[in-house]
Jmol script that loads the backbone (N, CA, C; Angstrom):
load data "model"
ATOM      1  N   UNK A   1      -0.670  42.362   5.350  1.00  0.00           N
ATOM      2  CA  UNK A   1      -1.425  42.507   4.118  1.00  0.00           C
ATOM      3  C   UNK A   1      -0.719  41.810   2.959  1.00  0.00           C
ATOM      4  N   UNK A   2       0.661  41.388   2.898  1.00  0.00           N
ATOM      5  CA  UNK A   2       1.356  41.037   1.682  1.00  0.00           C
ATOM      6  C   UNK A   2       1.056  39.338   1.552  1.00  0.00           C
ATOM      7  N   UNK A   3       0.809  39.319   3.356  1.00  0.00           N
ATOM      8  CA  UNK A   3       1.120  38.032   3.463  1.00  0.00           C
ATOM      9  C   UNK A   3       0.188  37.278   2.671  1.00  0.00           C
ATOM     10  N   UNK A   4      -1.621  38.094   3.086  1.00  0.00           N
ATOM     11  CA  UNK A   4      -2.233  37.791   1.718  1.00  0.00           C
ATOM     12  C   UNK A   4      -2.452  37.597   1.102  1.00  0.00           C
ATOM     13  N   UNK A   5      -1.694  38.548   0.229  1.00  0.00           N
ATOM     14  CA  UNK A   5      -1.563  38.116  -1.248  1.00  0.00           C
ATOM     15  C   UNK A   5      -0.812  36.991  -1.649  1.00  0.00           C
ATOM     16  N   UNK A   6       0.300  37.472  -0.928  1.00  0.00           N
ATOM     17  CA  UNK A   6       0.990  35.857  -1.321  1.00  0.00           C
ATOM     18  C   UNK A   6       0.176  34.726  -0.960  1.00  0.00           C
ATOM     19  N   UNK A   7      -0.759  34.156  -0.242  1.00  0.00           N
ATOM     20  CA  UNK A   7      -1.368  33.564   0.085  1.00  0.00           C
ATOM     21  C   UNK A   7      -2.535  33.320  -1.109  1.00  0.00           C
ATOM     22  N   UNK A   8      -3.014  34.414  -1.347  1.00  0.00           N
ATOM     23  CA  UNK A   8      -3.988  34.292  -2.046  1.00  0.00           C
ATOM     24  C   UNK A   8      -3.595  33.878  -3.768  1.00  0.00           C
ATOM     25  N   UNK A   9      -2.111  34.140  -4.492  1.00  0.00           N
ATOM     26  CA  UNK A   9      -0.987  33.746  -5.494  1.00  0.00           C
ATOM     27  C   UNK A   9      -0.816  32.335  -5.181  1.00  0.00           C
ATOM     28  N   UNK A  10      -0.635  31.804  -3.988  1.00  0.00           N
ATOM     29  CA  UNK A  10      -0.432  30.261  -3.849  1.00  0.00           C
ATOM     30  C   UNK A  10      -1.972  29.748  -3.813  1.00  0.00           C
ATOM     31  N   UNK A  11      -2.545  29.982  -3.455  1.00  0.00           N
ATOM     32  CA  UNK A  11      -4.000  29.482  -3.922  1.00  0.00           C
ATOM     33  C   UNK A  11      -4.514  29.727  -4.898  1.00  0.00           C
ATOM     34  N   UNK A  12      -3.783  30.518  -5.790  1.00  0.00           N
ATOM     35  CA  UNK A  12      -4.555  30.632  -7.517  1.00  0.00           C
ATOM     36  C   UNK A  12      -3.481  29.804  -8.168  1.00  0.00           C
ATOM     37  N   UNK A  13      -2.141  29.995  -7.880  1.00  0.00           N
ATOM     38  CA  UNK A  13      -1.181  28.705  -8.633  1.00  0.00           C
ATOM     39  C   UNK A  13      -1.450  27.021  -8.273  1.00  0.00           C
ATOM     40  N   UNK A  14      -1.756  26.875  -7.022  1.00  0.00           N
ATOM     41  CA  UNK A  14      -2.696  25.533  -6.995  1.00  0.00           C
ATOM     42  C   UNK A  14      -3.317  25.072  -7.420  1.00  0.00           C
ATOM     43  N   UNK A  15      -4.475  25.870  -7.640  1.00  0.00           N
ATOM     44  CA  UNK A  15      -5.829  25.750  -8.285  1.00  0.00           C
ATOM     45  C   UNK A  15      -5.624  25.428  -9.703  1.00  0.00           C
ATOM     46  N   UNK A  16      -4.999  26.354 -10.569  1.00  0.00           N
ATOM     47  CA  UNK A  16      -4.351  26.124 -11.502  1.00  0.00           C
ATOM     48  C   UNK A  16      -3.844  24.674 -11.918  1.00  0.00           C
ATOM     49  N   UNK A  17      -2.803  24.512 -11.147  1.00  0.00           N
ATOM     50  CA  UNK A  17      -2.198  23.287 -11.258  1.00  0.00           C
ATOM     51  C   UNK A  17      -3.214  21.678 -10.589  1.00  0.00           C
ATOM     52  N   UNK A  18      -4.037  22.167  -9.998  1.00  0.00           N
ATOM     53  CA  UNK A  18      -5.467  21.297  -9.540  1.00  0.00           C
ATOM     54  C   UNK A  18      -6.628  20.992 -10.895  1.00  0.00           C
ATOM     55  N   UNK A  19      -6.558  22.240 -11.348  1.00  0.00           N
ATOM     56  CA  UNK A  19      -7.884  22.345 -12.525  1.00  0.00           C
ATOM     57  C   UNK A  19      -6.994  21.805 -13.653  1.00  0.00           C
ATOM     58  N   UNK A  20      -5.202  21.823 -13.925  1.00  0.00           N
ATOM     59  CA  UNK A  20      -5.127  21.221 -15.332  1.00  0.00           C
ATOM     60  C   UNK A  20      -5.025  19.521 -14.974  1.00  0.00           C
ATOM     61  N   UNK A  21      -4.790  19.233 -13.699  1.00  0.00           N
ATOM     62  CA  UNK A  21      -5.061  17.305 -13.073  1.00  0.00           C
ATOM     63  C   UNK A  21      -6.050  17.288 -13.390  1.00  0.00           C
ATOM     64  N   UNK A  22      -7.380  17.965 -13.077  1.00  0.00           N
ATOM     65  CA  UNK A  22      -8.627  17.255 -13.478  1.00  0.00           C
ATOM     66  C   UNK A  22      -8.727  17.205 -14.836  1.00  0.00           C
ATOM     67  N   UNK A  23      -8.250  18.408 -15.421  1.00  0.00           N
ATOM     68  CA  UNK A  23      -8.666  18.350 -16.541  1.00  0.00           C
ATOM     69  C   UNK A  23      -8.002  17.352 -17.931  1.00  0.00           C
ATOM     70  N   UNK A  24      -6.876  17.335 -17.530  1.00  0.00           N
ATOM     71  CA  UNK A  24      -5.869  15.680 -17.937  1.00  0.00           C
ATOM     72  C   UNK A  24      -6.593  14.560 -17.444  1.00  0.00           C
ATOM     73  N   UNK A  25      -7.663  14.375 -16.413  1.00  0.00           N
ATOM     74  CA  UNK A  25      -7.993  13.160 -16.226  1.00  0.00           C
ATOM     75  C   UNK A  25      -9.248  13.086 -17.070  1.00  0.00           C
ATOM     76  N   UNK A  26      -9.815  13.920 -16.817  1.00  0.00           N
ATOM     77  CA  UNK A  26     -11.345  13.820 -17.842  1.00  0.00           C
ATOM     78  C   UNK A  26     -10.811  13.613 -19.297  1.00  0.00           C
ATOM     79  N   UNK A  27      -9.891  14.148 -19.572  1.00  0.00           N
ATOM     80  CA  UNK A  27     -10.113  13.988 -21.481  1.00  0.00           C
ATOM     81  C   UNK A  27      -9.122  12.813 -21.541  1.00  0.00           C
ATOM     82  N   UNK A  28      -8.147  12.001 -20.970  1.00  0.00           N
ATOM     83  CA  UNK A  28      -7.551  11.136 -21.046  1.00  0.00           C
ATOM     84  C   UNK A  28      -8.537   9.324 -20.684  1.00  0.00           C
ATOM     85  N   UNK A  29      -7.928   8.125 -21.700  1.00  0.00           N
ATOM     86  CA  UNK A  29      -8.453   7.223 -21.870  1.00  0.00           C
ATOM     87  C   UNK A  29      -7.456   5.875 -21.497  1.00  0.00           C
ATOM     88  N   UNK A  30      -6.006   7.054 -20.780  1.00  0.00           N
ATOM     89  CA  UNK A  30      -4.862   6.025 -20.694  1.00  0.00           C
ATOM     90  C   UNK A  30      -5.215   5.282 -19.478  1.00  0.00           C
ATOM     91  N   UNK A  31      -4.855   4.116 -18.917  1.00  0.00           N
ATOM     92  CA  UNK A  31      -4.866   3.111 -17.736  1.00  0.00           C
ATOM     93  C   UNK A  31      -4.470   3.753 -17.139  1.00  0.00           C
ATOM     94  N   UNK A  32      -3.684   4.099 -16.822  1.00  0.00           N
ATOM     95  CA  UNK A  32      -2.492   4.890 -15.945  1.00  0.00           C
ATOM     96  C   UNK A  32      -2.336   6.172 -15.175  1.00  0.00           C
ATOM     97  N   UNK A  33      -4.314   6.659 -15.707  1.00  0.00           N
ATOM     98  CA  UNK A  33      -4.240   7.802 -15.620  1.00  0.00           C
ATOM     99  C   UNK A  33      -4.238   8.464 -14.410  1.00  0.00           C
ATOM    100  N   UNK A  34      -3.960   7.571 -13.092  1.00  0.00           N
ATOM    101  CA  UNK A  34      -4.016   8.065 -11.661  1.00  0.00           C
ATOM    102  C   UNK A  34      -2.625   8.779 -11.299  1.00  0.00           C
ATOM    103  N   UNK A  35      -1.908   8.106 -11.940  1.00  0.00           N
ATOM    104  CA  UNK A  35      -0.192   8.417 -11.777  1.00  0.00           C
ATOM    105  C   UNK A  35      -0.031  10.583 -12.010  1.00  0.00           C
ATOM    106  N   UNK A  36      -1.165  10.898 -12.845  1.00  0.00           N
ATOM    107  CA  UNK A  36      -0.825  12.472 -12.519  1.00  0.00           C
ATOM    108  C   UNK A  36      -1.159  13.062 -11.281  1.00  0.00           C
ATOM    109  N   UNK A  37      -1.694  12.011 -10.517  1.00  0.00           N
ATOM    110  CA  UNK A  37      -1.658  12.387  -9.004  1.00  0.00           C
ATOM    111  C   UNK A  37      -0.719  13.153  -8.713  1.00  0.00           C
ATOM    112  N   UNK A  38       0.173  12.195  -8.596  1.00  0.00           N
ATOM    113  CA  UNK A  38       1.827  12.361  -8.288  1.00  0.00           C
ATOM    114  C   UNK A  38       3.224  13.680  -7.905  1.00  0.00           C
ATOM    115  N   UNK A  39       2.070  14.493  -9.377  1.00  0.00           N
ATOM    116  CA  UNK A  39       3.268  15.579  -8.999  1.00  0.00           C
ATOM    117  C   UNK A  39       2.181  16.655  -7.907  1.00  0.00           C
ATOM    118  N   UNK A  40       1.161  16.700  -8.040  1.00  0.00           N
ATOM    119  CA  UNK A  40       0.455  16.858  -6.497  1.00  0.00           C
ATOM    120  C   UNK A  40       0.877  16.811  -5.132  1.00  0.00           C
ATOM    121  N   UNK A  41       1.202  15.080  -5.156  1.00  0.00           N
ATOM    122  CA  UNK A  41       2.121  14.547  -3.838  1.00  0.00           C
ATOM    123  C   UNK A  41       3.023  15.095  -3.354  1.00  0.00           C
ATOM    124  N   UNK A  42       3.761  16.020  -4.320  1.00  0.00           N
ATOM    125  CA  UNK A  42       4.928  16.374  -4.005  1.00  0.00           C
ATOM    126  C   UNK A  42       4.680  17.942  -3.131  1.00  0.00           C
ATOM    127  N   UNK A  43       3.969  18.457  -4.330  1.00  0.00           N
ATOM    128  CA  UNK A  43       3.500  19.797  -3.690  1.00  0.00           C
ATOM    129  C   UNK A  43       3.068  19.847  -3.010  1.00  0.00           C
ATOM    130  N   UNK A  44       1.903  18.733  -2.157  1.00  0.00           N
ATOM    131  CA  UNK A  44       1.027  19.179  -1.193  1.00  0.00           C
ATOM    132  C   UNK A  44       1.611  18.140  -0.407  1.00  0.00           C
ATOM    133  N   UNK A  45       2.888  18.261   0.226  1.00  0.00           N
ATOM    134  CA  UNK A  45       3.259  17.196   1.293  1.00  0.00           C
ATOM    135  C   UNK A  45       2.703  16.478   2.173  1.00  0.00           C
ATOM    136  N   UNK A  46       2.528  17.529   3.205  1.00  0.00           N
ATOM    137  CA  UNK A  46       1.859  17.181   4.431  1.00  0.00           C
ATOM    138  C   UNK A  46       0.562  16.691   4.036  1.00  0.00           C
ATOM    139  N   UNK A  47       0.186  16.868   3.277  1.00  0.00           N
ATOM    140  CA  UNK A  47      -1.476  16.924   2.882  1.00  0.00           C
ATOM    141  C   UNK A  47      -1.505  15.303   2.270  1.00  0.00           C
ATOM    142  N   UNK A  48      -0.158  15.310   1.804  1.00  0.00           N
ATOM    143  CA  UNK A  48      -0.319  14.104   0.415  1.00  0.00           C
ATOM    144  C   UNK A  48      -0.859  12.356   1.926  1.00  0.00           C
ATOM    145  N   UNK A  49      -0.141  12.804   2.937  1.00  0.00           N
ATOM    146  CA  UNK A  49      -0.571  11.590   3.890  1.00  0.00           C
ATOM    147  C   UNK A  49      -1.627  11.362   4.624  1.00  0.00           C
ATOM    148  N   UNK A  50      -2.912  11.892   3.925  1.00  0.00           N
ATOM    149  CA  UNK A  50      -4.274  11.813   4.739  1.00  0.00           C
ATOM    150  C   UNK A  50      -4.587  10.952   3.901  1.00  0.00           C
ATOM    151  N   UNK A  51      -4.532  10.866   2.809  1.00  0.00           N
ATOM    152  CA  UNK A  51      -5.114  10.020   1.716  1.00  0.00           C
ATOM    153  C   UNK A  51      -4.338   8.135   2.136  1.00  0.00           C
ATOM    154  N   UNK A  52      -2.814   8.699   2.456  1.00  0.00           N
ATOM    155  CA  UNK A  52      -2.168   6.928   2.216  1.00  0.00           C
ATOM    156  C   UNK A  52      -3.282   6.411   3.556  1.00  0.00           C
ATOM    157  N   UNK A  53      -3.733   6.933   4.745  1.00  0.00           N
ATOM    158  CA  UNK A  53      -4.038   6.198   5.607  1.00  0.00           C
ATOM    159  C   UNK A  53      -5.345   5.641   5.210  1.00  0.00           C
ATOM    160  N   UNK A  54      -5.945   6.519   4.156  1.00  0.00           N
ATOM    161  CA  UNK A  54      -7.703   5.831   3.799  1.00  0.00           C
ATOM    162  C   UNK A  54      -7.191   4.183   3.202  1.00  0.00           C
ATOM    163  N   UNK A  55      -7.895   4.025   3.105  1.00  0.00           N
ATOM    164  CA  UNK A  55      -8.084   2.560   1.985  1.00  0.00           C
ATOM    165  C   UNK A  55      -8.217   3.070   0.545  1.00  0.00           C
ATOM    166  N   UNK A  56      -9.211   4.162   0.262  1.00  0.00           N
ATOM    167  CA  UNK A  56      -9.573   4.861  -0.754  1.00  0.00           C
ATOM    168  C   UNK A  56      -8.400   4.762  -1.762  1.00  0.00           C
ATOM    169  N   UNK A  57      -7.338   5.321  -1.069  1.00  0.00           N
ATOM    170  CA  UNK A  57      -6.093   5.856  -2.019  1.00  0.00           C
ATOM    171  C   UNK A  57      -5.774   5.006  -2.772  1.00  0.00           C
ATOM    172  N   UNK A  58      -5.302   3.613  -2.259  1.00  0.00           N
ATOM    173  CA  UNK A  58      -5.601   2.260  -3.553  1.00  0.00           C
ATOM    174  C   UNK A  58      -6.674   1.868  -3.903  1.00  0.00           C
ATOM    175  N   UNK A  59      -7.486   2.134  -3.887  1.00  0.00           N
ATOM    176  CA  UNK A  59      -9.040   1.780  -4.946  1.00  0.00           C
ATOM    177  C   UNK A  59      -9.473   2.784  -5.771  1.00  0.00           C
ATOM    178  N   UNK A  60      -8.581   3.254  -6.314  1.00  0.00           N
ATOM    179  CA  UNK A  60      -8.756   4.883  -7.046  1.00  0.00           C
ATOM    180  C   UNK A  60      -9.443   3.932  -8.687  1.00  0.00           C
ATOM    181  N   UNK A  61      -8.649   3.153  -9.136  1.00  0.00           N
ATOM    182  CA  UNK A  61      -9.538   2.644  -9.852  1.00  0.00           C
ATOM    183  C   UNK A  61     -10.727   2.001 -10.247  1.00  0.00           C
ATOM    184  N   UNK A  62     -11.137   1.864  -8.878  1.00  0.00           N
ATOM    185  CA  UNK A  62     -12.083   0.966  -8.456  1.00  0.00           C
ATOM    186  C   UNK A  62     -13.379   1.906  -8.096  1.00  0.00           C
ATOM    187  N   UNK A  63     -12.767   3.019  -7.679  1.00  0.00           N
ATOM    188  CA  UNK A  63     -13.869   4.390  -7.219  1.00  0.00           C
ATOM    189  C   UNK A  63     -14.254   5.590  -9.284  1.00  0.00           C
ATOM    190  N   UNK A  64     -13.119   4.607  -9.478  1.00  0.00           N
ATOM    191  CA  UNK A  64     -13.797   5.777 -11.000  1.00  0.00           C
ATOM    192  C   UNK A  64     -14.718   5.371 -11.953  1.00  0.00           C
ATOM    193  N   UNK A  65     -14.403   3.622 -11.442  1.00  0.00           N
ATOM    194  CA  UNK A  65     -15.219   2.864 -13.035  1.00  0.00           C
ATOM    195  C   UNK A  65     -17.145   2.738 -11.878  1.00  0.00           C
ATOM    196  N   UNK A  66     -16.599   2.883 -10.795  1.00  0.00           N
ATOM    197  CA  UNK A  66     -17.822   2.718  -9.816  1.00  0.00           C
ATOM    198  C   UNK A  66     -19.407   3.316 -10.323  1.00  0.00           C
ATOM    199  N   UNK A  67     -18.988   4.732 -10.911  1.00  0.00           N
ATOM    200  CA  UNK A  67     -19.857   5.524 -11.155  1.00  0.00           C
ATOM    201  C   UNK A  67     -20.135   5.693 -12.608  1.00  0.00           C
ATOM    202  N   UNK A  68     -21.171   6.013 -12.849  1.00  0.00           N
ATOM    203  CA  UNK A  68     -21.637   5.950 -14.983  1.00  0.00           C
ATOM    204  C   UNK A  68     -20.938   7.406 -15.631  1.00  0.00           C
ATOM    205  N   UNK A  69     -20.590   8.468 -14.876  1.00  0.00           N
ATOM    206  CA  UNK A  69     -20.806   9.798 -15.226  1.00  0.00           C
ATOM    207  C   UNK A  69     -19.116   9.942 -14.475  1.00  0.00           C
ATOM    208  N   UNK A  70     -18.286   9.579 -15.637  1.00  0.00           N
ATOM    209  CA  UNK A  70     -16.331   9.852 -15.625  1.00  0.00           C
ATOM    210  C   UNK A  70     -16.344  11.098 -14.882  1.00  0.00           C
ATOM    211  N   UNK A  71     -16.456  12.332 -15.088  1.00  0.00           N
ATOM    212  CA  UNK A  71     -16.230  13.511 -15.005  1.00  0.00           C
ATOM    213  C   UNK A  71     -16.917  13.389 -13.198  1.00  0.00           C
ATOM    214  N   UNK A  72     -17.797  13.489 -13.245  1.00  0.00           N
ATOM    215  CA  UNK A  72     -18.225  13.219 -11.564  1.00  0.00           C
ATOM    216  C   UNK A  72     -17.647  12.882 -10.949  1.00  0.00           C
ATOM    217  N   UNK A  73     -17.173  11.232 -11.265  1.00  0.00           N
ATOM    218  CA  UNK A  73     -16.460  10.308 -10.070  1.00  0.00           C
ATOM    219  C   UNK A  73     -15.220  10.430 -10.183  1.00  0.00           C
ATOM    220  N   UNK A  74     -14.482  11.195 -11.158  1.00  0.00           N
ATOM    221  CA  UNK A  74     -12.988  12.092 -10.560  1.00  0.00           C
ATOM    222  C   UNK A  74     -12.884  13.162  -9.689  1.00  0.00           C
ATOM    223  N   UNK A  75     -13.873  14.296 -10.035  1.00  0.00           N
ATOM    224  CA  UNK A  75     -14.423  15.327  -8.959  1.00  0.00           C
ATOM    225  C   UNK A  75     -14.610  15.082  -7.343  1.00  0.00           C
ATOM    226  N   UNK A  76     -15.540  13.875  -7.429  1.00  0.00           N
ATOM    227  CA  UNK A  76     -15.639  13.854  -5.909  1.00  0.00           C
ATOM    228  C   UNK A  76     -14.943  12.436  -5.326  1.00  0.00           C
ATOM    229  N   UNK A  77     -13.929  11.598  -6.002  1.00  0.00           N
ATOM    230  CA  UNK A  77     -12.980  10.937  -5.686  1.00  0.00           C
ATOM    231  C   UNK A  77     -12.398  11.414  -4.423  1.00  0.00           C
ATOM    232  N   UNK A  78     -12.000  10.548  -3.217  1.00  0.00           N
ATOM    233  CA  UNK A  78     -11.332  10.906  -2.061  1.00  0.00           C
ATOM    234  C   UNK A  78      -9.877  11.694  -2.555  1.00  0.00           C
ATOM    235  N   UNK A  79      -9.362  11.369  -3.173  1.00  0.00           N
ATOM    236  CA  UNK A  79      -8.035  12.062  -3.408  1.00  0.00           C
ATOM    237  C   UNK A  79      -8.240  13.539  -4.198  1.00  0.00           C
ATOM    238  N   UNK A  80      -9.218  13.577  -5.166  1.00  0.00           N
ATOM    239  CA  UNK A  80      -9.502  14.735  -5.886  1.00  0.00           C
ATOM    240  C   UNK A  80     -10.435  15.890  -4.487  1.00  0.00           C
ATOM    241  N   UNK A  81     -11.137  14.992  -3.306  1.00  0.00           N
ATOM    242  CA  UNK A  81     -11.595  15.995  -2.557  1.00  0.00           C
ATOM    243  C   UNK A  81     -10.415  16.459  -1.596  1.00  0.00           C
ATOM    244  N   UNK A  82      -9.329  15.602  -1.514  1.00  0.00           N
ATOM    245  CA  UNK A  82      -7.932  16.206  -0.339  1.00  0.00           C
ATOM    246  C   UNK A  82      -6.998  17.117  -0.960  1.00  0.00           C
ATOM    247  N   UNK A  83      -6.966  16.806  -2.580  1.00  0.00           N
ATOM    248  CA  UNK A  83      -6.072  18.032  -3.522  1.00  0.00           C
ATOM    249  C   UNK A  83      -6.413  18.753  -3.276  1.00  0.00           C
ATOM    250  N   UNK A  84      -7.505  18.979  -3.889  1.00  0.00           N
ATOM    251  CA  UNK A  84      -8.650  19.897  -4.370  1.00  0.00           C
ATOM    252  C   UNK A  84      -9.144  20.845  -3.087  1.00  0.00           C
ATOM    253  N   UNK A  85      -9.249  20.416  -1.962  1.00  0.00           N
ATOM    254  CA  UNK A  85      -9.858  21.546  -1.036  1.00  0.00           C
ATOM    255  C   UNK A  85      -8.716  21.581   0.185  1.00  0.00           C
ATOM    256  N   UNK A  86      -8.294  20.529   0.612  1.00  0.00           N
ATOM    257  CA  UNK A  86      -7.262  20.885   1.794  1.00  0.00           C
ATOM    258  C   UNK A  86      -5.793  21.270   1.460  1.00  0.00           C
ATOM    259  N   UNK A  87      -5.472  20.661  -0.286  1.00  0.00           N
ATOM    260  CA  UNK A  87      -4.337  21.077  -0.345  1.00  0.00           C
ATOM    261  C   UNK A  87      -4.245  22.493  -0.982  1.00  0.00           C
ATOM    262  N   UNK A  88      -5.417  23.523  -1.399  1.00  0.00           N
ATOM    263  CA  UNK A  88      -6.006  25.056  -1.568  1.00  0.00           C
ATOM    264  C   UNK A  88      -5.525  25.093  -0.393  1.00  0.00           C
ATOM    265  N   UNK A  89      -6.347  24.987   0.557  1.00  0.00           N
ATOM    266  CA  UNK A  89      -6.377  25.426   2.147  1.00  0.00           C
ATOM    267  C   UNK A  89      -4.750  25.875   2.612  1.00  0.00           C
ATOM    268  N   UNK A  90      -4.578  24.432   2.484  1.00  0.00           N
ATOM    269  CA  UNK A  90      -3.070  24.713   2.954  1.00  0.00           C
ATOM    270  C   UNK A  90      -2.204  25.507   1.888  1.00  0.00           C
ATOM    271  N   UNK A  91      -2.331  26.146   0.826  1.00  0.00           N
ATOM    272  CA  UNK A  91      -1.388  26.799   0.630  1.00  0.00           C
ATOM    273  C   UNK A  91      -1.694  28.008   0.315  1.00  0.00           C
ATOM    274  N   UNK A  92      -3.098  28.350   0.967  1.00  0.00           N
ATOM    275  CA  UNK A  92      -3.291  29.884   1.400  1.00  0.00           C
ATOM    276  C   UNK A  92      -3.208  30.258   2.608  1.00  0.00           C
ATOM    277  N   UNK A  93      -2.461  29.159   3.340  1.00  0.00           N
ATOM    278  CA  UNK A  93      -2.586  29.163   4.785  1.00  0.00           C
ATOM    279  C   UNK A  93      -0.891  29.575   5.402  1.00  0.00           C
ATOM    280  N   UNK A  94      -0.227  28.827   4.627  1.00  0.00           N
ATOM    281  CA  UNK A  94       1.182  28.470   4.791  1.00  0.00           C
ATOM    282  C   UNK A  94       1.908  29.747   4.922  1.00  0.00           C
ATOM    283  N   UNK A  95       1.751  31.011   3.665  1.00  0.00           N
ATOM    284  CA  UNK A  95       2.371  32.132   4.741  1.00  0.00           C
ATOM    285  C   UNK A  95       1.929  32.904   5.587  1.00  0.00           C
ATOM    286  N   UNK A  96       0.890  32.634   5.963  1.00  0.00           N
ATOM    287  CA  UNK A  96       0.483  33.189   7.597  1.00  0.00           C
ATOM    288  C   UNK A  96       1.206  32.130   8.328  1.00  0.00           C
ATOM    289  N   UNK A  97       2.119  31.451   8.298  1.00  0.00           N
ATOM    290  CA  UNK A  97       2.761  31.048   9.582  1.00  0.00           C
ATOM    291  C   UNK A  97       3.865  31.440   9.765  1.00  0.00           C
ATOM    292  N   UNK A  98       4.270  32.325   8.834  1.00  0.00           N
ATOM    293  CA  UNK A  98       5.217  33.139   9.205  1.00  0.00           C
ATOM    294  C   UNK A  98       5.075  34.521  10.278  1.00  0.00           C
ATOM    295  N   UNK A  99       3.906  34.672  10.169  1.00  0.00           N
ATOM    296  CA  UNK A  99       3.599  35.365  11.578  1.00  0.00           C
ATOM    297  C   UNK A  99       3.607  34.720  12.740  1.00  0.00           C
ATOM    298  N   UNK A 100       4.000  34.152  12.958  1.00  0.00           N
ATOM    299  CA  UNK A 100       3.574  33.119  14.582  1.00  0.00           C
ATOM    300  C   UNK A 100       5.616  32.467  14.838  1.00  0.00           C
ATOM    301  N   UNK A 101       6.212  33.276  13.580  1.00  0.00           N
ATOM    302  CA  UNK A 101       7.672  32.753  13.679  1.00  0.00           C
ATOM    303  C   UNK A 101       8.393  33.650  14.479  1.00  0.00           C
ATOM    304  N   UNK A 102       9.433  33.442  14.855  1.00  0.00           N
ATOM    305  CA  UNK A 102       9.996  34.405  16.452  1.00  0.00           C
ATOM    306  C   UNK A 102      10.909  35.730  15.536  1.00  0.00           C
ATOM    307  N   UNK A 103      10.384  37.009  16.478  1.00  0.00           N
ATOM    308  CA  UNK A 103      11.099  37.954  15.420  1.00  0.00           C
ATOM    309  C   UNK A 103      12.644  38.066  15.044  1.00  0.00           C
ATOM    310  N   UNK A 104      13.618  37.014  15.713  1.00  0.00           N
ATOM    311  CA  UNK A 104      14.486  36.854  15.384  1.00  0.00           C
ATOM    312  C   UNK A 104      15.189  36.287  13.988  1.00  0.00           C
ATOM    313  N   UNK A 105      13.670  36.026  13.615  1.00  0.00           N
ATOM    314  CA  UNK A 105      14.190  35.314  12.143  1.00  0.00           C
ATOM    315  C   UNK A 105      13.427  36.017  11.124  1.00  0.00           C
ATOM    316  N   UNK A 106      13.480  37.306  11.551  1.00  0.00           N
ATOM    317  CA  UNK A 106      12.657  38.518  10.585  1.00  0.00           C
ATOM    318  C   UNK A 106      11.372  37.964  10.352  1.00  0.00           C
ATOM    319  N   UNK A 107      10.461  37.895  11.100  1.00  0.00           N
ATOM    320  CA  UNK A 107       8.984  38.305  11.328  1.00  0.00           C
ATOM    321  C   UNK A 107       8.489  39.283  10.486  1.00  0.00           C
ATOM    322  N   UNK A 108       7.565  39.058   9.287  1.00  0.00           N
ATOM    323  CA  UNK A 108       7.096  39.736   8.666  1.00  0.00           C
ATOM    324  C   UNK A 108       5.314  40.462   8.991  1.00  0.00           C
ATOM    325  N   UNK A 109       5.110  41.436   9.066  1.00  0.00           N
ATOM    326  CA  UNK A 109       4.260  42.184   9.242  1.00  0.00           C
ATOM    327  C   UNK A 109       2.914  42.103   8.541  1.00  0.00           C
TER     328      UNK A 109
END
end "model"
wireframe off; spacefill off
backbone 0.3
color backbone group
């Protein structure tokens, strides 16, 4: 049951830190503005390498000016859909694998 919560704390601190990226990208007018990716990358490791294998991941500028409506075509951007939903996923996921760890290394309940 704790595991849960903690689970469910890393998926509201994500989100968090997901909703203030979008929200730095919508009100910002800088060139550059893909680079707040970045501290994402870090947090969502494993996650951060689904994106390098698309093509997508370098045409990020190319996928924003694509569309008339800014706020949209950051939303459903390939990288804003792998933050945004698999890297949630994975970090409400991550301490339930501490159940599946051998009880020698204190297995939590």
């Amino acid at each position: 049951m704790i595991i849960k919560r903690i689970g469910l704390f890393c998926l509201g601190l994500h989100s968090l830190l997901y909703g203030w990226t979008i929200n730095s990208l919508v009100h910002t007018t800088d060139a550059q503005s893909g680079l707040l990716w970045i501290p994402l990358m870090f947090v969502d490791f494993p996650i951060t390498l689904l994106p390098l294998w698309s093509s997508e991941w370098w045409g990020y500028s190319d996928w924003i000016n694509h569309w008339n409506n800014h706020t949209l075509s950051i939303l459903l951007s390939p990288i804003s859909l792998v933050f945004g939903i698999l890297g949630s996923l994975w970090w409400y996921y991550l301490p339930l694998l501490r159940l599946f760890m051998p009880s020698k290394w204190g297995n939590a309940e």
